[in-house]
C-alpha positions as CSV (number, residue, x, y, z in Angstrom):
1,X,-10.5,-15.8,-2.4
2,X,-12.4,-18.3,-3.4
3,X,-12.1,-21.5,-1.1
4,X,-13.5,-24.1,-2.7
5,X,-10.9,-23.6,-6.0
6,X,-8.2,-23.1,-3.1
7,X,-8.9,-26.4,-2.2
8,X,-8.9,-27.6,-5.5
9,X,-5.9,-26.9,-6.3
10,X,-4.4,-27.9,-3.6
11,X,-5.8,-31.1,-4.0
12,X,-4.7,-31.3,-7.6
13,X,-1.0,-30.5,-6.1
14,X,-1.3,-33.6,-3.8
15,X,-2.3,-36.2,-6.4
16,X,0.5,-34.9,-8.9
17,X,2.9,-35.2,-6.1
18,X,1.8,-38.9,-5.0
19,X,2.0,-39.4,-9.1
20,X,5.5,-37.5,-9.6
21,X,8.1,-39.9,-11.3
22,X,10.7,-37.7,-10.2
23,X,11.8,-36.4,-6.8
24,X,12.2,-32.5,-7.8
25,X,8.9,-32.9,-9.4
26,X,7.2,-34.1,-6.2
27,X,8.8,-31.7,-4.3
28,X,8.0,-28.8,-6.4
29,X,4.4,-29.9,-6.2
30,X,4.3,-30.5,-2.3
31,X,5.9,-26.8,-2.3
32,X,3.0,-25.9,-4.4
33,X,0.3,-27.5,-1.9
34,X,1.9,-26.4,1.1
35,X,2.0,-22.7,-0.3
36,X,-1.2,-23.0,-1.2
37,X,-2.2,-24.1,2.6
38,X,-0.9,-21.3,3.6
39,X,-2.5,-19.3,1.7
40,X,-6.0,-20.7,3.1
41,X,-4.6,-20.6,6.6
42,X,-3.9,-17.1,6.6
43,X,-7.1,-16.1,4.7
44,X,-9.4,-18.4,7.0
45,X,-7.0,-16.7,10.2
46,X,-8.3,-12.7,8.6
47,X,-11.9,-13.9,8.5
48,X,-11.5,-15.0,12.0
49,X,-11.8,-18.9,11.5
50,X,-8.4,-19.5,13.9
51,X,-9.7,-23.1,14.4
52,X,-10.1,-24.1,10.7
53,X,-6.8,-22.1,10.1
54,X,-4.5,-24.9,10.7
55,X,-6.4,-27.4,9.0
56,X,-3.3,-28.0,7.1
57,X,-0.3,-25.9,7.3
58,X,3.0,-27.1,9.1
59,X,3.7,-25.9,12.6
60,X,6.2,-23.8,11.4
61,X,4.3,-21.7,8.8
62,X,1.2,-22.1,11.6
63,X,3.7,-19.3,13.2
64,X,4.8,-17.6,10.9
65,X,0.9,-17.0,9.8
């Protein structure tokens, strides 16, 4: 995985969000960040980073993970 375009595009799913003119728009792109958190979170969790694991994933996935 490469982190730093993770990050990205996470990134790029919170500023369309913030920018979305509609609500299913902004929620399909804070979908799109969140799954993409996850996604960090559990690769950071396999390379043994717990701490910087939940830098940004929802208590609920956080367990799930």
């Amino acid at each position: 995985m490469d982190l730093n375009e993770s990050y990205h595009q996470h990134q790029i799913a919170v500023m369309n969000a913030a920018a979305a003119t509609s609500r299913p728009r902004r929620e399909r792109m804070l979908d799109r960040a969140r799954g993409i958190a996850l996604d960090i979170a559990r690769f950071q969790h396999g390379a043994g980073a717990g701490a910087a694991a939940m830098w940004n994933v929802p208590l609920a996935a956080r367990n799930a993970a």
